[in-house]
C-alpha positions as CSV (number, residue, x, y, z in Angstrom):
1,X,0.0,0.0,0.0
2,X,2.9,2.3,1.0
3,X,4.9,1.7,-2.4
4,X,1.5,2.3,-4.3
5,X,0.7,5.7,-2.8
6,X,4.5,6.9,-3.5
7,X,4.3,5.8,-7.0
8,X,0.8,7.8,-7.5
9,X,2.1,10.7,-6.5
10,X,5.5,10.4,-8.1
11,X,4.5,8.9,-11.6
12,X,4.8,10.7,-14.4
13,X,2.0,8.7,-16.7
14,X,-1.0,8.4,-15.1
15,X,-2.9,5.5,-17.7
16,X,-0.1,2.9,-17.2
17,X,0.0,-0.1,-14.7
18,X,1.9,-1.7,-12.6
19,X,1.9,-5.4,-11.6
20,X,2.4,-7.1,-8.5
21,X,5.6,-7.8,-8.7
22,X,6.7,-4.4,-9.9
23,X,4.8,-3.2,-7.1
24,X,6.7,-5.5,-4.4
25,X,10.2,-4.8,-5.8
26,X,12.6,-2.9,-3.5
27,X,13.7,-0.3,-5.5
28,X,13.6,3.2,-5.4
29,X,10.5,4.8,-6.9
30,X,11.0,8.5,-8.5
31,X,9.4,11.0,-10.6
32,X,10.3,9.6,-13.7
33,X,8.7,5.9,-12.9
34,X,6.2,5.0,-15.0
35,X,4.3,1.8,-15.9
36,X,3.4,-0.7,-18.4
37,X,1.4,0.4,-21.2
38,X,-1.7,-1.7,-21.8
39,X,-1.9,-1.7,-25.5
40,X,1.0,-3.5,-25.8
41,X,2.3,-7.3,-24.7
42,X,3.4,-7.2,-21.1
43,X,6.3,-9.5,-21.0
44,X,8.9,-7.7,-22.7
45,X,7.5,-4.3,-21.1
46,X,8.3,-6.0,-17.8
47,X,11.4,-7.4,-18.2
48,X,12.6,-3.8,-19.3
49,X,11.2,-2.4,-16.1
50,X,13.1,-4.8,-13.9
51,X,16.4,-4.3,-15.7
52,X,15.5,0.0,-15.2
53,X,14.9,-0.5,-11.8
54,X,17.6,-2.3,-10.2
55,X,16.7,-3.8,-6.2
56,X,18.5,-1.6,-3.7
57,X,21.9,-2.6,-2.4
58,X,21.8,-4.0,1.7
59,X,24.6,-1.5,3.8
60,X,27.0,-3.4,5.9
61,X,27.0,-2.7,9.7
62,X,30.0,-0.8,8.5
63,X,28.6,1.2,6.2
64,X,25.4,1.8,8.6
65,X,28.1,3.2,11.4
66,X,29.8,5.3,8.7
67,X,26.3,6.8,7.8
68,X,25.4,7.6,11.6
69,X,28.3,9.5,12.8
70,X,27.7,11.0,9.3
71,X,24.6,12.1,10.7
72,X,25.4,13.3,14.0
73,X,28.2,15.4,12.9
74,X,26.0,17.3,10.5
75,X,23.4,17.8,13.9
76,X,26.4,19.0,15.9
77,X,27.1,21.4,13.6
78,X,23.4,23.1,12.4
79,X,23.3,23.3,16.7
């Protein structure tokens, strides 16, 4: 439901569709996202769409640490 409500108010084309697994793919949706068109076949419209819209990558515990202190030095410093 979440993922649906950022893609209607992000999408650019309004009369396109999007299927179930489009819909459950963790990626990142943005204003350019659109859909499938439904005049045409939907197989190679999909596969296109999952190649355009890679999953997002999982941070290491690293990575997460790096992005916190990131964080709290930026807070330190608007303070």
């Amino acid at each position: 439901m979440k993922r649906q409500k950022k893609i209607t108010k992000k999408a650019k084309d309004k009369d396109t569709y999007y299927t179930y697994e489009m819909l459950n793919r963790n990626c990142r949706v943005g204003t350019g996202m659109t859909g499938l068109n439904p005049d045409k076949s939907e197989e190679p419209q999909l596969e296109d769409w999952l190649k355009k819209h890679p999953l997002k990558k999982a941070l290491s515990e690293k990575q997460k640490n790096n992005l916190v202190e990131a964080r709290k030095k930026r807070q330190t410093i608007k303070v």
